[in-house]
N, CA and C atoms as a LAMMPS dump frame, in Angstrom:
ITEM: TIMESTEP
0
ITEM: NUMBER OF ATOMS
450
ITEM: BOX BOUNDS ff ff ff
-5.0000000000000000e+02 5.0000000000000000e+02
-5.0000000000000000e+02 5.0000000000000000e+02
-5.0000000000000000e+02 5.0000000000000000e+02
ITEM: ATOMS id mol type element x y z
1 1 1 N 429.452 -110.317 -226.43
2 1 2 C 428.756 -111.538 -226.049
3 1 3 C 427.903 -111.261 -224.816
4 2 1 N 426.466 -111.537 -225.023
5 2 2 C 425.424 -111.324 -224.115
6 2 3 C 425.923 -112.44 -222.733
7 3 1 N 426.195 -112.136 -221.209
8 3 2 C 426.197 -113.413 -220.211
9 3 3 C 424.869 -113.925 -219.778
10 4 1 N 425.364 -115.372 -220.032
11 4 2 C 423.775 -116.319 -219.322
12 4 3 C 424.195 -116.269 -218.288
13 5 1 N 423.19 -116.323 -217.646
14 5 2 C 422.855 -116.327 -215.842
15 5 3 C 422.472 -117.436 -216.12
16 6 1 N 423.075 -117.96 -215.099
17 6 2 C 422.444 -120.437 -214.97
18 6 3 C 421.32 -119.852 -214.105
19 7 1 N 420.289 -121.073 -214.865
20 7 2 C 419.43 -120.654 -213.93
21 7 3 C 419.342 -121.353 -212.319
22 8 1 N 418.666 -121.619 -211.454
23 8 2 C 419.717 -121.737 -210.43
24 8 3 C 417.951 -122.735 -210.173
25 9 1 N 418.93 -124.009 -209.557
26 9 2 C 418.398 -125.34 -209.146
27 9 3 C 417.906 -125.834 -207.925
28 10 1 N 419.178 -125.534 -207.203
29 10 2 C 418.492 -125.388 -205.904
30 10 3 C 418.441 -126.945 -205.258
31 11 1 N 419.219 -127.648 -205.383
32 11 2 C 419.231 -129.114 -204.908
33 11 3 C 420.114 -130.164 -205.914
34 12 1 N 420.523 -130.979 -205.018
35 12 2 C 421.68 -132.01 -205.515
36 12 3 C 420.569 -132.671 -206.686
37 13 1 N 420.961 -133.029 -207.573
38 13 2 C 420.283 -133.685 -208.766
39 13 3 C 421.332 -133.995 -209.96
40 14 1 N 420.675 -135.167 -210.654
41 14 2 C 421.323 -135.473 -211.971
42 14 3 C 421.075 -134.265 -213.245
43 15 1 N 422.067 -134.194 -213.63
44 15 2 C 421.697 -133.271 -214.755
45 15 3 C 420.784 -133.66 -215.088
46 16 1 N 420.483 -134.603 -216.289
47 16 2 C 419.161 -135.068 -216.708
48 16 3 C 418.052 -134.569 -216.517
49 17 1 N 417.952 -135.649 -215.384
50 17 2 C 416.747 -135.165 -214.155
51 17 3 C 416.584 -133.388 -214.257
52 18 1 N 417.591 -132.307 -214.142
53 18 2 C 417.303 -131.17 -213.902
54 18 3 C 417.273 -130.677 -215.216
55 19 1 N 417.699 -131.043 -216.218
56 19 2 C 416.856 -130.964 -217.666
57 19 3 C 415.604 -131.251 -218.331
58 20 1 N 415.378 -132.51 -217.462
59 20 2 C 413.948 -132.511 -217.832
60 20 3 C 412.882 -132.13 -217.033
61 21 1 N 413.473 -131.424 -215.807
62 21 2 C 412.282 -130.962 -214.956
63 21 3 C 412.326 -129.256 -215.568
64 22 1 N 413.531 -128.854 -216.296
65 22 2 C 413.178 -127.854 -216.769
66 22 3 C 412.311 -127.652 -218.277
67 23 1 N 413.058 -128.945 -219.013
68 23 2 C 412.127 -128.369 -220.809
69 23 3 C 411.665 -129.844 -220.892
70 24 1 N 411.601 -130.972 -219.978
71 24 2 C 410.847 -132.223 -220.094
72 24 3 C 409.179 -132.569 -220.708
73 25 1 N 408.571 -131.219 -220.605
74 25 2 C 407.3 -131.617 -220.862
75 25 3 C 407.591 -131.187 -222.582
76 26 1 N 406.287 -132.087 -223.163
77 26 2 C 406.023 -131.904 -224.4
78 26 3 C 405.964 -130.535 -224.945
79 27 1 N 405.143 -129.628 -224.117
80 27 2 C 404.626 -127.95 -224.676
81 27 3 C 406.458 -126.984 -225.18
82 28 1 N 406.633 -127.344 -223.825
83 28 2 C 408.137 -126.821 -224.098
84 28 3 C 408.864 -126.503 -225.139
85 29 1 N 409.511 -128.143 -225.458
86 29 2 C 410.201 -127.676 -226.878
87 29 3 C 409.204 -127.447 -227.933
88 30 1 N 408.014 -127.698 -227.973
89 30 2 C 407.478 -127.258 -229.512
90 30 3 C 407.123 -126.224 -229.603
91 31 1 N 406.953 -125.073 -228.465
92 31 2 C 407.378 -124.05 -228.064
93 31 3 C 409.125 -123.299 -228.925
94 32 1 N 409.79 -124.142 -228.446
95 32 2 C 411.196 -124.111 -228.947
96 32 3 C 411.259 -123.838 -230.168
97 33 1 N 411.019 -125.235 -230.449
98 33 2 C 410.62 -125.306 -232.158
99 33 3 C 410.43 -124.369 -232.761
100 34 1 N 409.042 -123.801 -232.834
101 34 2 C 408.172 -123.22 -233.338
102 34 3 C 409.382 -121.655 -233.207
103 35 1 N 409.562 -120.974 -232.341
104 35 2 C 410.025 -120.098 -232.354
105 35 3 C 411.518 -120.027 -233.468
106 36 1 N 412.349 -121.382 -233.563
107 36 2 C 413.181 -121.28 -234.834
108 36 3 C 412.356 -121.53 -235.713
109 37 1 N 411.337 -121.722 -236.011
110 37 2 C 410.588 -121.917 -237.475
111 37 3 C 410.092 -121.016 -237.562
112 38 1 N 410.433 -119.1 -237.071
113 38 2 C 409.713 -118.059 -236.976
114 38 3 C 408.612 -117.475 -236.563
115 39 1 N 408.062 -118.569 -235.778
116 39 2 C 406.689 -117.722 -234.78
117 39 3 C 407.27 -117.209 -233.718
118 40 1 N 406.41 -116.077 -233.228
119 40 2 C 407.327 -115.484 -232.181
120 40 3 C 405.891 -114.7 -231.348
121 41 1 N 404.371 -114.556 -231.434
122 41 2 C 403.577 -114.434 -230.593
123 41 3 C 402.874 -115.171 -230.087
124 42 1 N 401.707 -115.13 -229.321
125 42 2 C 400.717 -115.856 -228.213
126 42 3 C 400.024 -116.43 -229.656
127 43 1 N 399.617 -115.795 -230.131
128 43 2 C 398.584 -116.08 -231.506
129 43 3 C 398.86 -117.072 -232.309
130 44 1 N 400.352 -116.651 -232.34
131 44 2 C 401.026 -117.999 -233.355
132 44 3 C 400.936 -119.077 -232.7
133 45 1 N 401.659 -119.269 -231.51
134 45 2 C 401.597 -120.458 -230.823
135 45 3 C 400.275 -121.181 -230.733
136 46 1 N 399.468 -120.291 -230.865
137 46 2 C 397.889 -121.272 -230.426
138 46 3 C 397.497 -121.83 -231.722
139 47 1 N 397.304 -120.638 -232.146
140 47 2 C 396.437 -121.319 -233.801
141 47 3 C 397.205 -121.695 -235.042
142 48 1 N 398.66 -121.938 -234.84
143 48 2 C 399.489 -122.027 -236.246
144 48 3 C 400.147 -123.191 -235.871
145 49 1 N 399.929 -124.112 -235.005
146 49 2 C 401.108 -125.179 -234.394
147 49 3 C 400.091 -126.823 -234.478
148 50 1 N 400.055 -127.812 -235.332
149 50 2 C 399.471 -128.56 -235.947
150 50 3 C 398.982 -129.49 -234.491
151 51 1 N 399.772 -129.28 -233.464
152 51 2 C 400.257 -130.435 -231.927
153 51 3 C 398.77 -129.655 -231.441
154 52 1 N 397.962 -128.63 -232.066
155 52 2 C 397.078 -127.923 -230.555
156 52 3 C 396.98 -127.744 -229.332
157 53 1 N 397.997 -126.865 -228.913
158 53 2 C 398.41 -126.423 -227.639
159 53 3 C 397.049 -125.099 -227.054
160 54 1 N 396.391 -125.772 -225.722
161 54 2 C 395.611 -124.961 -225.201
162 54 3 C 396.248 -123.816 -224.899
163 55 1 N 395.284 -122.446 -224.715
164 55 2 C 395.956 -121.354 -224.423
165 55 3 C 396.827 -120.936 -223.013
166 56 1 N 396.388 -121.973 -221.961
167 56 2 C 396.377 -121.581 -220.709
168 56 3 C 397.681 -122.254 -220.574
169 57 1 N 398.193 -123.692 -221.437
170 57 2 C 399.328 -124.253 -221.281
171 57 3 C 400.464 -123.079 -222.093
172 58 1 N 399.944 -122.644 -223.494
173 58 2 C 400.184 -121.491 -223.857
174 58 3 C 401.359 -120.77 -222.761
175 59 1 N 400.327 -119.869 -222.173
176 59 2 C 400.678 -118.488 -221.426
177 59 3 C 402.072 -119.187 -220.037
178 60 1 N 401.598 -120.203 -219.231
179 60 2 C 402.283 -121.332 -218.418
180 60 3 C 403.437 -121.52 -218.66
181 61 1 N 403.827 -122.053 -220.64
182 61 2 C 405.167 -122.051 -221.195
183 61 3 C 406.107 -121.108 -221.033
184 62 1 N 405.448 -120.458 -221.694
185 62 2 C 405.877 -118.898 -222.167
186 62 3 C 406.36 -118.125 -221.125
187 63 1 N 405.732 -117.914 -219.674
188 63 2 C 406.315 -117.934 -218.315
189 63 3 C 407.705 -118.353 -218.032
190 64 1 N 407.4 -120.074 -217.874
191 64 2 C 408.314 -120.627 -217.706
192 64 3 C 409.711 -120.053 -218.086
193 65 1 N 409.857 -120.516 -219.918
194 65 2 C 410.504 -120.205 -220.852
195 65 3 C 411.191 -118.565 -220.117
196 66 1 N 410.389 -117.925 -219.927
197 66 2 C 411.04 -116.511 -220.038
198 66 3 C 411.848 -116.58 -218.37
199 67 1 N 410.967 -117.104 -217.24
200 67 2 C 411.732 -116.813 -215.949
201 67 3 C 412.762 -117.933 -216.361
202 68 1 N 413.181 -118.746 -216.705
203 68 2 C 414.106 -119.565 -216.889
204 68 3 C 415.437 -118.737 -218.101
205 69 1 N 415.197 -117.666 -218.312
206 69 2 C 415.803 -116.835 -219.511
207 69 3 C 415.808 -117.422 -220.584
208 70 1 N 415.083 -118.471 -221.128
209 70 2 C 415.306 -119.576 -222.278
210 70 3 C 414.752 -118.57 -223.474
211 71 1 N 414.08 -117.805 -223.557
212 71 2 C 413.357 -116.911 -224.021
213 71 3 C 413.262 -115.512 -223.41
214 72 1 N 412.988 -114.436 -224.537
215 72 2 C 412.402 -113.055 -223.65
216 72 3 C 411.399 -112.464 -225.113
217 73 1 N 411.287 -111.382 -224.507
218 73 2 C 410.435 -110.945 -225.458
219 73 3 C 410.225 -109.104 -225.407
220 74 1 N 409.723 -109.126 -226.425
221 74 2 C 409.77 -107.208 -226.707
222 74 3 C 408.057 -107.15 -226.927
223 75 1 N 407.889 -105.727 -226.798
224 75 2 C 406.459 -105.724 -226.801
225 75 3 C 406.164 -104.877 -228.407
226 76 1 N 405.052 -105.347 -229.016
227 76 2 C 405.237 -104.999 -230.283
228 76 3 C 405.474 -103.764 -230.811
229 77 1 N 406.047 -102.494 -231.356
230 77 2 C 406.144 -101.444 -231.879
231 77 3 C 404.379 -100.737 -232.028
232 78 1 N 403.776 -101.685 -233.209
233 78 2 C 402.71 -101.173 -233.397
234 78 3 C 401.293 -101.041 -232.523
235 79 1 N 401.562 -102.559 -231.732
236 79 2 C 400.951 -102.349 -230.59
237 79 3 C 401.311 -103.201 -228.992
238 80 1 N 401.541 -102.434 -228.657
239 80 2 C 402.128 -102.668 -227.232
240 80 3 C 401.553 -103.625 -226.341
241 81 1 N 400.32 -104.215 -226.874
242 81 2 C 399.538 -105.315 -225.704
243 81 3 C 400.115 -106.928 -226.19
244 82 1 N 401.004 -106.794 -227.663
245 82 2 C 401.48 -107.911 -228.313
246 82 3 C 402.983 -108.18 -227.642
247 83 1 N 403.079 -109.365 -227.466
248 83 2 C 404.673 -109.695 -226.811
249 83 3 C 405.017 -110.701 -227.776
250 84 1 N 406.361 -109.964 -228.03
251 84 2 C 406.63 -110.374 -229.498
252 84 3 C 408.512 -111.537 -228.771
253 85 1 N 408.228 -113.034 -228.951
254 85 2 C 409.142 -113.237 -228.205
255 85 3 C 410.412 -114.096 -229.347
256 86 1 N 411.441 -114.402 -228.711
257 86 2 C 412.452 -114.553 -228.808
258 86 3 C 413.314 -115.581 -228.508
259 87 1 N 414.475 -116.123 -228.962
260 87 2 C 415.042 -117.064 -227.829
261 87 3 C 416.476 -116.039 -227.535
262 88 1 N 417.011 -116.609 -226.384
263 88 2 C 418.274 -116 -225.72
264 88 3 C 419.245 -116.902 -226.313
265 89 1 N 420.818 -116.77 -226.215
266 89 2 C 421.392 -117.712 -226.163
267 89 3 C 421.381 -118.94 -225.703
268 90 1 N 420.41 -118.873 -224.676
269 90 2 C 420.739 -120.188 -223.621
270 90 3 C 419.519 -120.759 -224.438
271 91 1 N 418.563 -120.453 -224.877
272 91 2 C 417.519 -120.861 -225.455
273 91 3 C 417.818 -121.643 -226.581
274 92 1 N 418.648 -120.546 -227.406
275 92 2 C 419.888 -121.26 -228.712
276 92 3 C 420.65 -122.584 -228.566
277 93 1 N 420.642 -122.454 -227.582
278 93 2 C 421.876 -123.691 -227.396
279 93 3 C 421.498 -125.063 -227.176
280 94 1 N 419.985 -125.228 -227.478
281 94 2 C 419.201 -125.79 -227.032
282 94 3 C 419.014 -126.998 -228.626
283 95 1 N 419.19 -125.952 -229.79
284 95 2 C 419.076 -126.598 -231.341
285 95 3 C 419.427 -127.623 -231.102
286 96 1 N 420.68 -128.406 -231.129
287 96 2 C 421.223 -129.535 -231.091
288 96 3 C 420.256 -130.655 -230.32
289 97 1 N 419.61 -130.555 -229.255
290 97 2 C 418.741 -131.167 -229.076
291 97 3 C 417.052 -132.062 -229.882
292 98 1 N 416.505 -130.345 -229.881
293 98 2 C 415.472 -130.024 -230.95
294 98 3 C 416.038 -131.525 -232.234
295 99 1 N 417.358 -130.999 -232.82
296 99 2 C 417.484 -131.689 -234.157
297 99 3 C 417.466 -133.595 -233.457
298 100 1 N 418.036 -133.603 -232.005
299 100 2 C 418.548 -134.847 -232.268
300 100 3 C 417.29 -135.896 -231.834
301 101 1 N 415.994 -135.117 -231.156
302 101 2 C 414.824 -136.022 -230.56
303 101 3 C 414.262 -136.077 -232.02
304 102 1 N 413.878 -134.992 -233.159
305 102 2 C 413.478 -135.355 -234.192
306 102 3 C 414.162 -136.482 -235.612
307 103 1 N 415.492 -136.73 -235.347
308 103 2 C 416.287 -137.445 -235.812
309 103 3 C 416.111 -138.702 -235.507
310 104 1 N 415.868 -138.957 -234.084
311 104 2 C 415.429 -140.308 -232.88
312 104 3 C 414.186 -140.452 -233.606
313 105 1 N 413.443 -139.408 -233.765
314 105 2 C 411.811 -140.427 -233.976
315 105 3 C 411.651 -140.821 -235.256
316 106 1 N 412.674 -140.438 -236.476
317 106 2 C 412.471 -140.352 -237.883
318 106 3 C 413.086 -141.962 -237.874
319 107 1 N 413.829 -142.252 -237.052
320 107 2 C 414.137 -143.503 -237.379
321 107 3 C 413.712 -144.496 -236.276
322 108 1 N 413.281 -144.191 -235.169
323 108 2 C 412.981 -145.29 -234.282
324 108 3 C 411.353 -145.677 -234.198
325 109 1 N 410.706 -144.312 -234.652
326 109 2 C 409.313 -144.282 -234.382
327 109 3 C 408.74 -144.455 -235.969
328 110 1 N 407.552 -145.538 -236.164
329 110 2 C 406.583 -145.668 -237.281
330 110 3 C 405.798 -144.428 -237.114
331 111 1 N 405.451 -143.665 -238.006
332 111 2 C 404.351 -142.662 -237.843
333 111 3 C 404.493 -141.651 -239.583
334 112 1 N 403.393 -141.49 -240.018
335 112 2 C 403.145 -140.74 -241.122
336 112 3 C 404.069 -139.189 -240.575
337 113 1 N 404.899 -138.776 -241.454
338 113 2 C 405.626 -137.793 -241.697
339 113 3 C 404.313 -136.298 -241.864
340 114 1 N 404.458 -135.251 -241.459
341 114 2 C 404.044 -134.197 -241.262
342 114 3 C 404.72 -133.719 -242.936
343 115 1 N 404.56 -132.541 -243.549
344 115 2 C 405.436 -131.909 -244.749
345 115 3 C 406.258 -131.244 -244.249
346 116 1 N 406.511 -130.801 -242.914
347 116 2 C 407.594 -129.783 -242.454
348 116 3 C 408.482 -131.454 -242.199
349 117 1 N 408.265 -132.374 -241.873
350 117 2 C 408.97 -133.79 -241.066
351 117 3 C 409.462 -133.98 -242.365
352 118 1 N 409.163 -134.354 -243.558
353 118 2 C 409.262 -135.053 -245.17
354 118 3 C 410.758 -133.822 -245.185
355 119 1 N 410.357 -132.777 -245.331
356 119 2 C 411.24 -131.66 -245.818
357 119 3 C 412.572 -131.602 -245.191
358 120 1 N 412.136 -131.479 -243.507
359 120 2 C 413.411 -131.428 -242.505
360 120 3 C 414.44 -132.965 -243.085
361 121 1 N 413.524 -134.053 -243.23
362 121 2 C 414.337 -135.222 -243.255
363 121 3 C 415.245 -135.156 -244.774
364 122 1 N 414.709 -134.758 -245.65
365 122 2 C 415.296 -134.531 -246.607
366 122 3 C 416.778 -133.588 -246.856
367 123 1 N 416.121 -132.353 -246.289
368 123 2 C 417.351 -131.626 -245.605
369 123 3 C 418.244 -132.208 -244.754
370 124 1 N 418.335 -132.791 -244.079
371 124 2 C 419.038 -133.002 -243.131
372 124 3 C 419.952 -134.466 -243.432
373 125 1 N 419.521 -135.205 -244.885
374 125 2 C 419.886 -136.309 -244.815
375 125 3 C 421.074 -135.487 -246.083
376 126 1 N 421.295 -134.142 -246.949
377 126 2 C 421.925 -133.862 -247.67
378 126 3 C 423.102 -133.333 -247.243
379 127 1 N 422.852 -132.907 -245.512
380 127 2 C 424.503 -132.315 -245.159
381 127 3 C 424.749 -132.863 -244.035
382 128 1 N 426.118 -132.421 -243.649
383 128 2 C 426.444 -133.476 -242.345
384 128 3 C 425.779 -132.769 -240.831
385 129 1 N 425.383 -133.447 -239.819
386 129 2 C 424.939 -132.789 -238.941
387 129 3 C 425.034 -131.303 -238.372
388 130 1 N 426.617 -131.35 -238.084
389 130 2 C 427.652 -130.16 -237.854
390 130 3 C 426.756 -128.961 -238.722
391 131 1 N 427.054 -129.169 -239.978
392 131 2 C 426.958 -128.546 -240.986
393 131 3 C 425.33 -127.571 -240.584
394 132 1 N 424.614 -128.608 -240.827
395 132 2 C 423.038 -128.564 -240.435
396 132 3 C 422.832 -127.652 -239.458
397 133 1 N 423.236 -127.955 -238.521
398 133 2 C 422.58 -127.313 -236.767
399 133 3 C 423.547 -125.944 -237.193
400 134 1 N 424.726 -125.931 -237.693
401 134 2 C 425.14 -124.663 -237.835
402 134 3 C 424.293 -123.707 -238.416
403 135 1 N 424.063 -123.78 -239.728
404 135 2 C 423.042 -122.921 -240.448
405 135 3 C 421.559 -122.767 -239.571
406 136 1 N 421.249 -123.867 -239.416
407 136 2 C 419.69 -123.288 -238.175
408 136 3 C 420.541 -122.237 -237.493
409 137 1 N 421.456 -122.328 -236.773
410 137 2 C 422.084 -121.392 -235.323
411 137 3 C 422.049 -119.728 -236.133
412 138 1 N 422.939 -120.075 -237.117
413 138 2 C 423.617 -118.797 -238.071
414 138 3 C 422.424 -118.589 -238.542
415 139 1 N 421.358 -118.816 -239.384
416 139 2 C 419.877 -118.23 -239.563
417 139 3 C 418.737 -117.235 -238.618
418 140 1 N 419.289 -118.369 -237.453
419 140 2 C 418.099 -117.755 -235.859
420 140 3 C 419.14 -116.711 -235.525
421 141 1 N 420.471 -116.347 -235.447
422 141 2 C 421.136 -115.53 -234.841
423 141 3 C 420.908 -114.688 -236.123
424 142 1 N 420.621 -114.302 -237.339
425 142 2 C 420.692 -113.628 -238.183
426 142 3 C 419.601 -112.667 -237.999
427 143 1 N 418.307 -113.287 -238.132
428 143 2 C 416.933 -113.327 -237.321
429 143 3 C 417.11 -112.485 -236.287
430 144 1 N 417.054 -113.046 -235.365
431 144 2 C 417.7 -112.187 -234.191
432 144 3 C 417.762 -111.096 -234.031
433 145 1 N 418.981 -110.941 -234.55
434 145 2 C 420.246 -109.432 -234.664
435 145 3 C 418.88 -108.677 -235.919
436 146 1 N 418.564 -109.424 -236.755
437 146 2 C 417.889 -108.014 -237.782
438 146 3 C 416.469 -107.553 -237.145
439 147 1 N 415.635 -108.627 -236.541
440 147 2 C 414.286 -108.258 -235.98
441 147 3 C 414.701 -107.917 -234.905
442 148 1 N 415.035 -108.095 -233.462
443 148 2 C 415.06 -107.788 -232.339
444 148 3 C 416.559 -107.135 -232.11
445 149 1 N 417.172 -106.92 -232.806
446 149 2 C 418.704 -105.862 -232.64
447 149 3 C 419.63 -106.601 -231.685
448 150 1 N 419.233 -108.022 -231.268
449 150 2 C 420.345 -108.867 -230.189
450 150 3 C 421.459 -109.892 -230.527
């Protein structure tokens, strides 16, 4: 078992509060996201993510993400100027969230369904939560261990 290092806060605060000053902004988790839905470079994030995330918020995340250990990344085999990234455990542990703000908006928020939104909801309405967030976890850790050897 890999150890997380907490990342370190630095002042009396509500959890909350120090949760959302860490992954509170929008870029963040769809950042998150995106990386369990198998993107894992700069490239992907810009031009494959429907939300259009500028590049400069881009590179900013991706920072973040990594000095916060939420993420890391390897540099590509074939070519070395590509940073090919990842989530950590602590990054992992994060799913349960991811599932439960998209769960919140499927039922609290009016808005036309995306085909990845139609699909997830469908999925997700056939097994029990538990069940659900397990297989994402056991998939991304599968992932993981076969592309990046962690």
């Amino acid at each position: 078992m890999i150890e997380v290092k907490k990342i370190f806060y630095g002042k009396k605060a509500c959890a909350c509060a120090v949760s959302l000053d860490i992954l509170g902004d929008r870029w963040t988790l769809i950042i998150i996201r995106d990386i369990f839905r198998g993107k894992n470079r700069f490239s992907q994030f810009l031009n494959e993510s429907s939300e259009g995330i500028a590049s400069n918020i881009v590179v900013d995340r991706l920072k973040k993400l990594t000095s916060n250990g939420i993420i890391n990344f390897r540099r590509k085999e074939t070519d070395k100027k590509i940073k090919e990234y990842y989530l950590t455990d602590k990054g992992i542990d994060l799913y349960p969230i991811i599932y439960e703000l998209q769960k919140w908006s499927i039922k609290h928020v009016e808005f036309e369904f995306s085909d990845n939104t139609k699909k997830y909801n469908e999925l997700t309405n056939k097994i029990s939560k538990v069940e659900f967030i397990d297989q994402i976890l056991s998939k991304y850790r599968e992932f993981r261990l076969g592309e990046f050897g962690i």
